[in-house]
N, C-alpha and C positions, 0 to 999 in steps of 0.2 A: 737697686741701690740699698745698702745696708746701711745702717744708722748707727753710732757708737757714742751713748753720753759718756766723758772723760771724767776721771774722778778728781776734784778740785783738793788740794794740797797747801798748807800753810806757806809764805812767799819763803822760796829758798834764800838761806844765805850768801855769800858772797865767796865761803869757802867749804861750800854742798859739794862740790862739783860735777854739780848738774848742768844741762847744756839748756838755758831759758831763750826761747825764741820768741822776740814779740811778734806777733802775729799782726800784719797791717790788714787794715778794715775789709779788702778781699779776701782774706785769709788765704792758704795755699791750695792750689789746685791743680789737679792731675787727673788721669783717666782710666780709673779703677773703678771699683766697686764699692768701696769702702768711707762715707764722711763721716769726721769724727767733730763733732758737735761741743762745746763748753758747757761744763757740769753746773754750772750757776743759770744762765742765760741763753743755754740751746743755742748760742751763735757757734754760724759753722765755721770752724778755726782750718782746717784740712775739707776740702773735696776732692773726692777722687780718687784716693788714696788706694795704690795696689796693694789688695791683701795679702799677695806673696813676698811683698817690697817693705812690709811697716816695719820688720826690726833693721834695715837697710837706712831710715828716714835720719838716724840721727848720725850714724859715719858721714852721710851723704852733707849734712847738711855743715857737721865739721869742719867735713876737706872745705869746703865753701870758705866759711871764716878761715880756714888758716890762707888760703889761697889768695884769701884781702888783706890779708895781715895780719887776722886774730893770732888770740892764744889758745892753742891746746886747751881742751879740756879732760881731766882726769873723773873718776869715779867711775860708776854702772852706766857699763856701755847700750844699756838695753832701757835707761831713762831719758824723755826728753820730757820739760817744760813747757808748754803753750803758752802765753800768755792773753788771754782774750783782748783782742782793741774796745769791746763795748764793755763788759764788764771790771775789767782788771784782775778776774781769777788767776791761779795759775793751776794751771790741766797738764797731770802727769801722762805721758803716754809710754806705755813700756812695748816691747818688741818683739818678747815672746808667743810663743801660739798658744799656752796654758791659760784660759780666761779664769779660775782660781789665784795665778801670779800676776792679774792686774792685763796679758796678753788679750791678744784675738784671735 
């Protein structure tokens, strides 16, 4: 299992248009290789996470909210939000494979 501290980010505003996912006290889990941990508090926000699947995480999780009702979200399609449930940080995760661009 690889381990991935997230880098912690001032709270986004309202019109970022960032996609902020609060994260419930299981956090998200799946059956990869990959947990991505909260930069403040080491709480694991994603387990499992497929490493061929991470810039996938945030369309995926999109189509989701529109599908309930949300709204669209605009900006960089390759930014999501975490929000830690124990901490209240917010953990950028981006989608790239370039770990210089913030990727994995």
């Amino acid at each position: 299992m690889t381990v991935r501290r997230l880098t912690v980010i001032p709270k986004p505003g309202p019109d970022s248009g960032r996609l902020v996912l609060n994260v419930g006290e299981g956090g998200l889990k799946g059956d990869g290789p990959l947990d991505l941990l909260c930069g403040v508090c080491d709480q694991v926000l994603a387990a499992g996470v497929p490493d061929d699947q991470l810039h996938n995480l945030r369309a995926a999780l999109e189509r989701k909210l529109l599908s309930q009702g949300g709204v669209g979200v605009s900006g960089p399609k390759e930014e999501l939000i975490l929000k830690c449930p124990s901490c209240g940080a917010y953990n950028e995760v981006r989608g790239g494979s370039d770990p210089a661009k913030g990727g994995f």
